[in-house]
KEKE-3310 file (N, C-alpha, C; in steps of 0.2 Angstrom, whole numbers, plus 5000, padded with zeros to 4 digits):
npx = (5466:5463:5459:5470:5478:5468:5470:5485:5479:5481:5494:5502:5493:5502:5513:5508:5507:5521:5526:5526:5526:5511:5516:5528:5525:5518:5526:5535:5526:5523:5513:5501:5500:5493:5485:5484:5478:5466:5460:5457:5450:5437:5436:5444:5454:5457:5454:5472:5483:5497:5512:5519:5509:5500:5512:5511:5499:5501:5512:5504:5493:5501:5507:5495:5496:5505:5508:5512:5512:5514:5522:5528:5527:5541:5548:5541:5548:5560:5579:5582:5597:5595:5587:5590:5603:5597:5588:5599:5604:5595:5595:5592:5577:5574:5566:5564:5557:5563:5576:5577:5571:5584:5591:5587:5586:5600:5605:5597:5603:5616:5614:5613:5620)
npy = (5625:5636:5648:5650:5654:5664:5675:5679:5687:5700:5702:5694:5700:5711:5707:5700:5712:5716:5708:5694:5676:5668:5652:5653:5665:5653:5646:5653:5654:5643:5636:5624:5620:5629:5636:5649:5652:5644:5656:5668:5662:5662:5673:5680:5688:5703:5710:5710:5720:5715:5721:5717:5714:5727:5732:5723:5727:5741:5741:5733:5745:5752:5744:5736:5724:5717:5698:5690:5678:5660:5655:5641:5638:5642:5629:5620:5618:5618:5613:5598:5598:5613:5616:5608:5615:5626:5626:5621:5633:5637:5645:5637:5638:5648:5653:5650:5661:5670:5669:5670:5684:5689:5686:5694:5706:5710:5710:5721:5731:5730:5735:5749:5766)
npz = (5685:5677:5685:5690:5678:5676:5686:5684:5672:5670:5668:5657:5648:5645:5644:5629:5623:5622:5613:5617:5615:5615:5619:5626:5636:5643:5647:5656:5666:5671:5665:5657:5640:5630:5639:5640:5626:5629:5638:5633:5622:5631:5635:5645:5644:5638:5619:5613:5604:5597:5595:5584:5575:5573:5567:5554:5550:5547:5537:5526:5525:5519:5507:5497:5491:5498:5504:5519:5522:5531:5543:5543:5530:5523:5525:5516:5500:5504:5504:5514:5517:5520:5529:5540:5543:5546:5559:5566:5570:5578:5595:5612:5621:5609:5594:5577:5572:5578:5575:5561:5560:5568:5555:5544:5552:5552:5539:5532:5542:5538:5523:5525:5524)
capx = (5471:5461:5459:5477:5479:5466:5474:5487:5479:5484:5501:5499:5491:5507:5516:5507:5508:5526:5527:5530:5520:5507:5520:5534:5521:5514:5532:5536:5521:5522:5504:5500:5501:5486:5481:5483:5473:5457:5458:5457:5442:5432:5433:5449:5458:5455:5458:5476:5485:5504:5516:5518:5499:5502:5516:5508:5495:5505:5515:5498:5491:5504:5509:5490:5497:5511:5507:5514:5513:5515:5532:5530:5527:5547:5551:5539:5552:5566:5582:5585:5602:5597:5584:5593:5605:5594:5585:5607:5606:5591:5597:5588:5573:5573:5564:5564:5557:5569:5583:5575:5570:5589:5597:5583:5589:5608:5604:5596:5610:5620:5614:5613:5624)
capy = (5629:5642:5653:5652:5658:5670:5680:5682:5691:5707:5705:5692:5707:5716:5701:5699:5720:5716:5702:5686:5671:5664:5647:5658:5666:5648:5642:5661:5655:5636:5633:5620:5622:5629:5638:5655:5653:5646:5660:5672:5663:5661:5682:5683:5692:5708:5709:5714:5720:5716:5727:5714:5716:5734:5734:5721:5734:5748:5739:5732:5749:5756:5739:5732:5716:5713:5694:5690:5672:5656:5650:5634:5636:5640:5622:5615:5615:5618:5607:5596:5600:5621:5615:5606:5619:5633:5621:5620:5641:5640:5643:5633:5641:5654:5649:5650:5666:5672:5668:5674:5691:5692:5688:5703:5715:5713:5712:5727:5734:5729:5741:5756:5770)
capz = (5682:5673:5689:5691:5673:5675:5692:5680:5667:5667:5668:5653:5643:5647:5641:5624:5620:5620:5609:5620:5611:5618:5623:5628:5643:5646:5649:5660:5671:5670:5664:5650:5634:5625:5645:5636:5622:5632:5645:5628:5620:5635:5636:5650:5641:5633:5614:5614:5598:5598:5592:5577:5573:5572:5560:5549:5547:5543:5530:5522:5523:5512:5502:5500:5488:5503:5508:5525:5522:5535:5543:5543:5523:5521:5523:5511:5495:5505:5504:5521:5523:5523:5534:5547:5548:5549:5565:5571:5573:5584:5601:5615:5622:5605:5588:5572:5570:5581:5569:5555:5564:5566:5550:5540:5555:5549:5533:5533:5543:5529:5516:5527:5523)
cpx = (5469:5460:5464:5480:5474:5468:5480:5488:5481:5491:5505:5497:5496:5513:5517:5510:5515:5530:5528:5524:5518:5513:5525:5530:5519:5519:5534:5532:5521:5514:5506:5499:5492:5481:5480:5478:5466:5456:5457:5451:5437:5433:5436:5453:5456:5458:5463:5480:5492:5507:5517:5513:5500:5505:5515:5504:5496:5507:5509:5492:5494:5508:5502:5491:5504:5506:5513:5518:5514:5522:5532:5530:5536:5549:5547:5543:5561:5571:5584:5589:5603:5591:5586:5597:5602:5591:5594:5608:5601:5593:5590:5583:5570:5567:5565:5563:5562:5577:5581:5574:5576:5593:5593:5587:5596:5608:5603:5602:5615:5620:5613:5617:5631)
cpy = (5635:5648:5654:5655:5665:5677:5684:5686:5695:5708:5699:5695:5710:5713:5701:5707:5720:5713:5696:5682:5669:5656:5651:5660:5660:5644:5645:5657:5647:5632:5628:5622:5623:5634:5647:5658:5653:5650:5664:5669:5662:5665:5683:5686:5697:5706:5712:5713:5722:5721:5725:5716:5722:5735:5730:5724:5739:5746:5737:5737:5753:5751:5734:5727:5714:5705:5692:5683:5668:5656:5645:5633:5636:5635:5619:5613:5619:5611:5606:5597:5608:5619:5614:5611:5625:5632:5622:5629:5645:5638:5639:5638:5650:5652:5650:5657:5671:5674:5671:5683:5695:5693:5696:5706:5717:5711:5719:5733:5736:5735:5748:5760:5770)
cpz = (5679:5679:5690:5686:5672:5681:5689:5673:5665:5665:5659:5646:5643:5640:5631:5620:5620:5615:5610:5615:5617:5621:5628:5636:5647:5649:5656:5668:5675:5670:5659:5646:5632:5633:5644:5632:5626:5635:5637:5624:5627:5639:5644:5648:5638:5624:5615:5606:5598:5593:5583:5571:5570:5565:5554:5546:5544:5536:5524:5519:5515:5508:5503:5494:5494:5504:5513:5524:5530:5536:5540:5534:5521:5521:5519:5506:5498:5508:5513:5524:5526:5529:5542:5549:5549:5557:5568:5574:5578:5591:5607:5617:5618:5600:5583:5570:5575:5577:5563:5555:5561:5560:5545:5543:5551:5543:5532:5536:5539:5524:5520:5526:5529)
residu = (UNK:UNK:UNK:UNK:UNK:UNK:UNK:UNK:UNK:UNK:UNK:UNK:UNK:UNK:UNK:UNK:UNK:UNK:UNK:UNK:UNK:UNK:UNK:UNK:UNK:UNK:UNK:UNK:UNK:UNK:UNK:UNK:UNK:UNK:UNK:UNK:UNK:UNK:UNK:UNK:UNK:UNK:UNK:UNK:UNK:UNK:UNK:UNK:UNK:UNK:UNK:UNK:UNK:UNK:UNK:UNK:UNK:UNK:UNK:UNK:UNK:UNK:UNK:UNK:UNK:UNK:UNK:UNK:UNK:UNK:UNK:UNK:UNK:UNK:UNK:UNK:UNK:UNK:UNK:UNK:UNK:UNK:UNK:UNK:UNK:UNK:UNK:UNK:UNK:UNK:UNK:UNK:UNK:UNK:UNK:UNK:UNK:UNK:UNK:UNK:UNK:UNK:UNK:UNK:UNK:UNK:UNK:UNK:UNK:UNK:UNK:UNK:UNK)
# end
């Protein structure tokens, strides 16, 4: 499997610099899970520094107390049933941060003049 994930590298690179997840790609390609990361520690991939990366940089340049935080921390003391329905708005093959992405952007939208 791994030279079948590595024939694919560059395009893979292309993939990550536009923000696909690591799953997302490995679904794209139909590898198994986790065939992205090992092609990446065992130096098939070059470092690639997604557009997110970037802007978390930015932001942390000029906000250097910003913490980013986990996802998966919002559920800790959150109630089940905003839980579940936040889990009801994720479309099939989307995620969590997906949904989350969107409601900021039209928030944000919101307060624009």
């Amino acid at each position: 499997m791994t030279g079948k994930v590595a024939r694919h590298a560059a395009e893979i690179v292309v993939m990550l610099e536009a923000g696909k997840t690591q799953h997302s790609i490995e679904q794209h390609f139909g590898f198994g899970q986790g065939a992205v990361s090992r092609l990446r520690r065992r130096g098939g991939l070059p470092q690639v520094r997604t557009a997110g990366a970037q802007t978390v940089r930015v932001l942390r340049d000029h906000h250097p107390n910003l913490k980013v935080g986990v996802l998966s921390d919002i559920f800790h003391n959150m109630d089940r049933e905003v839980a579940q329905w936040l889990a009801a708005q994720v479309p099939e093959g989307s995620s969590v941060v997906d949904v989350l992405r969107s409601l900021v952007v039209d928030a944000h939208a919101e307060e624009l003049p």
